[in-house]
N, CA, C and O atoms as a CHARMM CRD file, in Angstrom:
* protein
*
  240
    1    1 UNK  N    158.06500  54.49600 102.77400 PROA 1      0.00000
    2    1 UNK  CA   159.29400  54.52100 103.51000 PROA 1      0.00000
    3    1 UNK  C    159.29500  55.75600 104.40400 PROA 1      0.00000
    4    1 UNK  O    158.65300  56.78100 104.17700 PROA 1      0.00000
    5    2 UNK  N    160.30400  55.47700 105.72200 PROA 2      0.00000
    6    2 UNK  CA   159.74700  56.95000 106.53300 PROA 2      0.00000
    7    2 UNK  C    161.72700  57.25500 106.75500 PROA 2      0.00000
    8    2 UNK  O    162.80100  56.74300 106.44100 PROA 2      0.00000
    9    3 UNK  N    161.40300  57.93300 107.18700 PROA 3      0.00000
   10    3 UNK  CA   163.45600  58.46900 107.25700 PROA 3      0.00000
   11    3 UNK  C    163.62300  59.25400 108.52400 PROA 3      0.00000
   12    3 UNK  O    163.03800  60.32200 108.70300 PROA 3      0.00000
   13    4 UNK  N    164.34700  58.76300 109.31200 PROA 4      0.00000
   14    4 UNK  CA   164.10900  59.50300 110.20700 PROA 4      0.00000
   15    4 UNK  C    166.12100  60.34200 110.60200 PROA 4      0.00000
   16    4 UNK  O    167.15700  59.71700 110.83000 PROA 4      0.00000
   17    5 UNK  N    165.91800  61.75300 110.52800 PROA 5      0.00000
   18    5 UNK  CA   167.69400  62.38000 110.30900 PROA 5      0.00000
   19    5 UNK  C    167.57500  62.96400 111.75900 PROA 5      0.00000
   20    5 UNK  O    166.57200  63.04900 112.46800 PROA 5      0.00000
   21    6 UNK  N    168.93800  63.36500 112.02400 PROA 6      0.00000
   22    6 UNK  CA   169.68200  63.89400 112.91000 PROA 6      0.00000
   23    6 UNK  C    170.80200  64.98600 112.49700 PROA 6      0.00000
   24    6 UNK  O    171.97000  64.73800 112.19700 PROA 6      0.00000
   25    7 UNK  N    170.07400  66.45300 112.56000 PROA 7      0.00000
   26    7 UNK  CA   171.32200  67.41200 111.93200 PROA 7      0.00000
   27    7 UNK  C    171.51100  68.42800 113.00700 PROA 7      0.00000
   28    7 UNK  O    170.93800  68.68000 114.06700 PROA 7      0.00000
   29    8 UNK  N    172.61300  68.96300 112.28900 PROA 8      0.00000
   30    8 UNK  CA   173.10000  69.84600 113.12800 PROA 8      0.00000
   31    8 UNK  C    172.47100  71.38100 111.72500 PROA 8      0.00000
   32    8 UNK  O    172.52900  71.26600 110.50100 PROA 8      0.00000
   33    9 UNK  N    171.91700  72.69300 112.55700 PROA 9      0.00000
   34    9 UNK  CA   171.44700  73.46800 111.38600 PROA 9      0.00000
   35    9 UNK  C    172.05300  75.16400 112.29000 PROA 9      0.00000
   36    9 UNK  O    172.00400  75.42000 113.49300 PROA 9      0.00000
   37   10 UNK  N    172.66400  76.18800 110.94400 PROA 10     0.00000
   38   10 UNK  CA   172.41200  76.90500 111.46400 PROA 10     0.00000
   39   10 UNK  C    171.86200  77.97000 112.46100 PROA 10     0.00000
   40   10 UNK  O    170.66700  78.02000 112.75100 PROA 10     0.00000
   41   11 UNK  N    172.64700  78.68100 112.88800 PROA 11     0.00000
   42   11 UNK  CA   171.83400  79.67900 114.05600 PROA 11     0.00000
   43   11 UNK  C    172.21800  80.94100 113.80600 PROA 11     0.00000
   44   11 UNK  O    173.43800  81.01900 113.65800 PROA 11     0.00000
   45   12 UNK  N    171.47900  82.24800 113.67200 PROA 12     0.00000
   46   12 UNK  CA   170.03900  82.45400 113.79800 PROA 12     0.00000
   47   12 UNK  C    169.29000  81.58400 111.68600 PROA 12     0.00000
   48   12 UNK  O    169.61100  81.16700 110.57300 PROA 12     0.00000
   49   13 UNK  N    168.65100  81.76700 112.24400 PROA 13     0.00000
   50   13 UNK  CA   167.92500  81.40900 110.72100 PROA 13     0.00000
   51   13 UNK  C    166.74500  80.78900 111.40000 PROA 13     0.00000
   52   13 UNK  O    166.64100  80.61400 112.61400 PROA 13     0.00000
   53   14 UNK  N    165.53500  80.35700 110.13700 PROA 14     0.00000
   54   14 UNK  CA   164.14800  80.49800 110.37900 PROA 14     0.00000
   55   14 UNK  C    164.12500  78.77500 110.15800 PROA 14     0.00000
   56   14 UNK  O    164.25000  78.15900 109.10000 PROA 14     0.00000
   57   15 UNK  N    163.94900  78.31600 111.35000 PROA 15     0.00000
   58   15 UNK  CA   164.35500  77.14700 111.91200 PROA 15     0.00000
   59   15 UNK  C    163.49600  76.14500 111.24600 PROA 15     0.00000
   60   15 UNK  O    163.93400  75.03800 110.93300 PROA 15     0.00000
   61   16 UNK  N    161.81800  76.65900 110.94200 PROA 16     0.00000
   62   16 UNK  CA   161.07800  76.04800 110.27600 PROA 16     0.00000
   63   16 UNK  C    161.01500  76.12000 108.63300 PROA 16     0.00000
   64   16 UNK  O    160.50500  75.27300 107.90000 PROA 16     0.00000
   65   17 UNK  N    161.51000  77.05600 108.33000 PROA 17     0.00000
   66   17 UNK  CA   161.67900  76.97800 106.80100 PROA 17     0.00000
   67   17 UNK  C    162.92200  75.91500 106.38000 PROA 17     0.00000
   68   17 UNK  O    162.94900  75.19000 105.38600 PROA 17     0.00000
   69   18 UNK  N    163.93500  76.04300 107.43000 PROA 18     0.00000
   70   18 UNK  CA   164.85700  74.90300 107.05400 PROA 18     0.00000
   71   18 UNK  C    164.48500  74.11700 107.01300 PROA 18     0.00000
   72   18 UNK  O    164.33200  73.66800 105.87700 PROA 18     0.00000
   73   19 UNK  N    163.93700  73.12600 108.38500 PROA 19     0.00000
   74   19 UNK  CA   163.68400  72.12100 108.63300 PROA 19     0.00000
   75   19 UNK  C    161.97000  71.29500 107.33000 PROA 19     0.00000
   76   19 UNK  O    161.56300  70.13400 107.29300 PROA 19     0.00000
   77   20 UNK  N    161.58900  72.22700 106.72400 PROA 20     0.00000
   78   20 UNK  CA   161.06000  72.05300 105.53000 PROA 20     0.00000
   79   20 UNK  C    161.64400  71.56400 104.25900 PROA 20     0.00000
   80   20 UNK  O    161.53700  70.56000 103.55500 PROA 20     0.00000
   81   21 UNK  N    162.27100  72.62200 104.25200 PROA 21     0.00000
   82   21 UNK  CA   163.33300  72.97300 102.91800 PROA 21     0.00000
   83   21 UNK  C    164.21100  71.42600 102.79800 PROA 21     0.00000
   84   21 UNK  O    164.36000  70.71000 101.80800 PROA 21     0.00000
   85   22 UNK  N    164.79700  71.21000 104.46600 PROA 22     0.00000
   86   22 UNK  CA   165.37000  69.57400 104.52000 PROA 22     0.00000
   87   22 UNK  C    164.67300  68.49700 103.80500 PROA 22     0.00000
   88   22 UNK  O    164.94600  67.86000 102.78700 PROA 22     0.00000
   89   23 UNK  N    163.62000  68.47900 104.69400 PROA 23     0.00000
   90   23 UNK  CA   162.60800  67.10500 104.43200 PROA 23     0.00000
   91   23 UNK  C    162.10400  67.12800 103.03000 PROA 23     0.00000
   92   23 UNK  O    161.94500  66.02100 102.51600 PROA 23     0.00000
   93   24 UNK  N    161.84100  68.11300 102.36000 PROA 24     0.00000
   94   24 UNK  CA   161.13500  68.05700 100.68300 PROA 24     0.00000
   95   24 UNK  C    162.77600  67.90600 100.18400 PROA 24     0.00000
   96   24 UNK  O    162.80300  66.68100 100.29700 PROA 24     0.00000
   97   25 UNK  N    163.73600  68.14400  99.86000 PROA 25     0.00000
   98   25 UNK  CA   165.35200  67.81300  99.17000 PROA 25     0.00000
   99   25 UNK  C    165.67500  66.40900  99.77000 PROA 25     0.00000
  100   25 UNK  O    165.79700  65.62900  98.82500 PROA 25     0.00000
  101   26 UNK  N    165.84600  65.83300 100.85500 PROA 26     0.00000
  102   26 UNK  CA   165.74200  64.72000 101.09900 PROA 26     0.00000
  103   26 UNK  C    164.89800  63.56100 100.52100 PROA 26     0.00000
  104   26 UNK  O    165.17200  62.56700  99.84800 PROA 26     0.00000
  105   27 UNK  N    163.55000  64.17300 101.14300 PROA 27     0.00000
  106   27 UNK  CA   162.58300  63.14900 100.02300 PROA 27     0.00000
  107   27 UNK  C    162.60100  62.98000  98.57300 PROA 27     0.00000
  108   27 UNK  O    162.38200  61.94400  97.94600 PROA 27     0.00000
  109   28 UNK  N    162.89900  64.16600  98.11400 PROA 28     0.00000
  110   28 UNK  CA   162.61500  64.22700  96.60900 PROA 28     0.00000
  111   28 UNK  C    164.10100  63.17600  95.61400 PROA 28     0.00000
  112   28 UNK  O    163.90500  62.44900  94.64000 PROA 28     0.00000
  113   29 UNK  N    165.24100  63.41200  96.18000 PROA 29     0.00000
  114   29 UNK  CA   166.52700  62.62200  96.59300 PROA 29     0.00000
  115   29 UNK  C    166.28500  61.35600  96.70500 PROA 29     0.00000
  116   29 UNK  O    166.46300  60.57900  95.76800 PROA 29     0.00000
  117   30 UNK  N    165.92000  61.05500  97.67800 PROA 30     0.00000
  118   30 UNK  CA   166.02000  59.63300  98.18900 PROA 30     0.00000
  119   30 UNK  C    164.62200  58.58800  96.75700 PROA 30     0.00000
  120   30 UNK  O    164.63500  57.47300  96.23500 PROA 30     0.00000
  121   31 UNK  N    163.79400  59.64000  96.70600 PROA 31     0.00000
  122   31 UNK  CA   163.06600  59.15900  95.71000 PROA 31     0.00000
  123   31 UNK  C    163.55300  59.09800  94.12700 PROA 31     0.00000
  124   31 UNK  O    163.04500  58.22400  93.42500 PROA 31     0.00000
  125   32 UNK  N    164.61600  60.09000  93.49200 PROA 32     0.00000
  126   32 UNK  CA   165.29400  59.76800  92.60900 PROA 32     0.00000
  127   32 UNK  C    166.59700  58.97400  92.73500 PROA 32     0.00000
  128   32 UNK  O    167.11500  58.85100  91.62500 PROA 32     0.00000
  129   33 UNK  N    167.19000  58.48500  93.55900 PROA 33     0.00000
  130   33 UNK  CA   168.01200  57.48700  93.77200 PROA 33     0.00000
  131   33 UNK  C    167.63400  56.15500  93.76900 PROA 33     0.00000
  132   33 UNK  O    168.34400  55.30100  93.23900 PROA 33     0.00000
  133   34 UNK  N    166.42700  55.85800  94.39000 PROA 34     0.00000
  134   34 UNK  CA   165.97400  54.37400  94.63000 PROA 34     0.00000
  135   34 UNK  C    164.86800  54.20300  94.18600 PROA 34     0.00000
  136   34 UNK  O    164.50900  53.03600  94.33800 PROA 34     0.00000
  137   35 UNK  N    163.80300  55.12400  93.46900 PROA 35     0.00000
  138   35 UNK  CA   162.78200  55.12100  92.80700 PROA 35     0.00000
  139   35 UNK  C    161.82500  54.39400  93.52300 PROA 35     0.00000
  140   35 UNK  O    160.99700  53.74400  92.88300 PROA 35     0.00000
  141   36 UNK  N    161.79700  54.39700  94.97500 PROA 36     0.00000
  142   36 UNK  CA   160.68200  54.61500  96.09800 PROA 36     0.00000
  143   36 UNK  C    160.36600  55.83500  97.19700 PROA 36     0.00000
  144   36 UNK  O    161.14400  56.58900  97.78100 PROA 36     0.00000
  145   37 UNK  N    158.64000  55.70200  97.25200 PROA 37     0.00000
  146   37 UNK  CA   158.19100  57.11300  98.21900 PROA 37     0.00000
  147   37 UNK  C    158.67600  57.36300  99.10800 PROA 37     0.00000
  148   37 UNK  O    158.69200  56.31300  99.75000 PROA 37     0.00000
  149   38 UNK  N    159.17000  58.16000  99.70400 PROA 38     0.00000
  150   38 UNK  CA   159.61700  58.80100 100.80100 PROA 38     0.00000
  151   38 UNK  C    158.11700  59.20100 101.27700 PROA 38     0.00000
  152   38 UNK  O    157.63300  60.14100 100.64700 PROA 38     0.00000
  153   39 UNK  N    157.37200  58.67500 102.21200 PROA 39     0.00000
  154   39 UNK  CA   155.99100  58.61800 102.69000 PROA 39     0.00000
  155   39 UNK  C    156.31400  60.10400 103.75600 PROA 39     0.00000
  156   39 UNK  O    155.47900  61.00400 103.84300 PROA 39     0.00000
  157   40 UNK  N    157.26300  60.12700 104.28400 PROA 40     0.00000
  158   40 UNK  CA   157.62600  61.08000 105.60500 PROA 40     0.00000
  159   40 UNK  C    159.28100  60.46900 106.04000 PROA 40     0.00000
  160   40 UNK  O    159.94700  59.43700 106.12100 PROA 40     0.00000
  161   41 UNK  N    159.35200  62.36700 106.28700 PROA 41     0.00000
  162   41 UNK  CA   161.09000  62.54700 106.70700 PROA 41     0.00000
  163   41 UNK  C    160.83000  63.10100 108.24900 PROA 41     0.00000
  164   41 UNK  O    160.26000  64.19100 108.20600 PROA 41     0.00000
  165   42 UNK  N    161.04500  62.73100 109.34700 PROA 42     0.00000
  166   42 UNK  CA   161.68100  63.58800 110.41700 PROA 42     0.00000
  167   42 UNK  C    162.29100  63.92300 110.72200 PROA 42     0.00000
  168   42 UNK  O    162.93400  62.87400 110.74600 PROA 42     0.00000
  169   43 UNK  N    162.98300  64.64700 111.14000 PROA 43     0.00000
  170   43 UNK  CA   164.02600  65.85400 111.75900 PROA 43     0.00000
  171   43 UNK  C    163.96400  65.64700 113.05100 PROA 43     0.00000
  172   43 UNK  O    162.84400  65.64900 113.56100 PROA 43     0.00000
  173   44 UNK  N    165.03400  65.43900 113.81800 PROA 44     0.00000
  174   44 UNK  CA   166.09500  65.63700 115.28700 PROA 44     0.00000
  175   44 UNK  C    166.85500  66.80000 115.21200 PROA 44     0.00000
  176   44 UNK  O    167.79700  66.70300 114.42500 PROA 44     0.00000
  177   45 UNK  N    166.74500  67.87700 115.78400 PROA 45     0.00000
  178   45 UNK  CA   167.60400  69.27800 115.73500 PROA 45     0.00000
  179   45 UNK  C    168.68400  68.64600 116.88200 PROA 45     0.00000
  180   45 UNK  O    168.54000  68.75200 118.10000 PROA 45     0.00000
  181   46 UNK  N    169.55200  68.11500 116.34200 PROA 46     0.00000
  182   46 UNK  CA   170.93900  67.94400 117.39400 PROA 46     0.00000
  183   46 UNK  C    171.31100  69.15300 118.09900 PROA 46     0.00000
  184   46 UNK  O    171.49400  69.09000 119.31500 PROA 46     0.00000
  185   47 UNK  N    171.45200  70.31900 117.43400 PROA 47     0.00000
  186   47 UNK  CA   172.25200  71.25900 118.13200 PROA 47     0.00000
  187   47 UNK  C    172.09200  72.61000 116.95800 PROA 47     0.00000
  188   47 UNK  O    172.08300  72.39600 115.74600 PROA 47     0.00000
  189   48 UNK  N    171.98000  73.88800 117.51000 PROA 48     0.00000
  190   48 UNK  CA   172.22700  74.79500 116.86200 PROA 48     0.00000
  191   48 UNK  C    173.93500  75.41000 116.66600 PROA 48     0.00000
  192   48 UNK  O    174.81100  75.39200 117.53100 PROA 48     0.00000
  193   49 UNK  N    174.04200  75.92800 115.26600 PROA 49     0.00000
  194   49 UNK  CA   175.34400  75.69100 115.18300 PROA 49     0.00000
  195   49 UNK  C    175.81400  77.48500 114.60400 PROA 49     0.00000
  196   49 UNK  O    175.59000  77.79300 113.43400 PROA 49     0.00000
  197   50 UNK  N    176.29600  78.25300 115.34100 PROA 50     0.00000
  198   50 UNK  CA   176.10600  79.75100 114.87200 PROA 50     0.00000
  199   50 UNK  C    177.43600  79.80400 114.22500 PROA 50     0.00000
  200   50 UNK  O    178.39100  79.24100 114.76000 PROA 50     0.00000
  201   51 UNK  N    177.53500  80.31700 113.33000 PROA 51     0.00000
  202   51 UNK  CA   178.54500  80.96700 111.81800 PROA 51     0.00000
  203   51 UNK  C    178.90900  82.27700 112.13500 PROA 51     0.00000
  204   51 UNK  O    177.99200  83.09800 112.14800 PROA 51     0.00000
  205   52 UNK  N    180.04900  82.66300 112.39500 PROA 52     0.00000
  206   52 UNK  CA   180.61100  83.60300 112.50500 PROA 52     0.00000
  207   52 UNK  C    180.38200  84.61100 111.69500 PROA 52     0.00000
  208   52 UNK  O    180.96300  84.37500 110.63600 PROA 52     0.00000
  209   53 UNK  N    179.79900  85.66700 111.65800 PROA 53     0.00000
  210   53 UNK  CA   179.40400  86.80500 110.68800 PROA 53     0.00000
  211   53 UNK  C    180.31800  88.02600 110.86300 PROA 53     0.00000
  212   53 UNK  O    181.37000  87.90000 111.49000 PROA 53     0.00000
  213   54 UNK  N    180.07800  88.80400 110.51200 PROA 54     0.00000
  214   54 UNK  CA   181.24900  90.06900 110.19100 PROA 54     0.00000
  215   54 UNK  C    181.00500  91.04500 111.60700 PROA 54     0.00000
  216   54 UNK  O    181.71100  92.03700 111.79100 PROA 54     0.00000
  217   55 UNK  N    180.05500  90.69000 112.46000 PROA 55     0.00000
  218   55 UNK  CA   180.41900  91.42700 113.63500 PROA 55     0.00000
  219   55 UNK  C    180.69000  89.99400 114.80100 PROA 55     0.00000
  220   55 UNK  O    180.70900  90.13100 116.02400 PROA 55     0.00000
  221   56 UNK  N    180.81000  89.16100 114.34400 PROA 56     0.00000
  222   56 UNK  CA   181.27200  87.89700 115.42300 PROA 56     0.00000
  223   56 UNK  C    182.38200  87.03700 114.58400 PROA 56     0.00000
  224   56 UNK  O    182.15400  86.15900 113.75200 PROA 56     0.00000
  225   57 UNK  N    183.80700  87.59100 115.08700 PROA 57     0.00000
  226   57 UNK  CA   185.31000  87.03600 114.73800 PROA 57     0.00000
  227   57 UNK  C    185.36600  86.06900 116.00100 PROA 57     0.00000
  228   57 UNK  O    185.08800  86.32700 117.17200 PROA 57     0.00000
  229   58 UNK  N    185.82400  84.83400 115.40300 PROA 58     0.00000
  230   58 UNK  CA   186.79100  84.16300 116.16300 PROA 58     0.00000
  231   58 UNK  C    187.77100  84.20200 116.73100 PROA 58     0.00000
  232   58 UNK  O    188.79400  84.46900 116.10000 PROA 58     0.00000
  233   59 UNK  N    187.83500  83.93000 118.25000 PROA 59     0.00000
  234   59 UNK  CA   189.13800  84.65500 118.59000 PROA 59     0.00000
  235   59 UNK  C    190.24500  83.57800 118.60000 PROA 59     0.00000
  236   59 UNK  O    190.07900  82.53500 119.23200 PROA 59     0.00000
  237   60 UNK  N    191.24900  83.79700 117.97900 PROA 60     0.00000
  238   60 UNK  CA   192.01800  82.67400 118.08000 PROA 60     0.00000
  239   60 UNK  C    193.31200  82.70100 118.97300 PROA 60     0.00000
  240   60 UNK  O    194.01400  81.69400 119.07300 PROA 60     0.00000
């Protein structure tokens, strides 16, 4: 089976460790739910999505 996602992922962060970290929790998931291989997951980076941290307030 192949899976093919569309996410939206943090910004800054290490774009390839996510996009890893996704595809092995997905697969491993989809393989204990339906008790078939997840052969390959791909990834679509929709959009980077930055989180407000303690020197970047929202201005409201």
């Amino acid at each position: 089976m192949r899976l093919h996602l569309s996410v939206d992922l943090p910004y800054p962060s290490d774009l390839a460790r996510v996009c890893e970290r996704v595809q092995h929790d997905v697969a491993n998931r989809v393989a204990q739910l339906t008790g078939m291989r997840v052969a390959e997951v791909t990834l679509t980076i929709r959009r980077l999505v930055t989180a407000p941290g303690p020197g970047r307030r929202r201005v409201r």
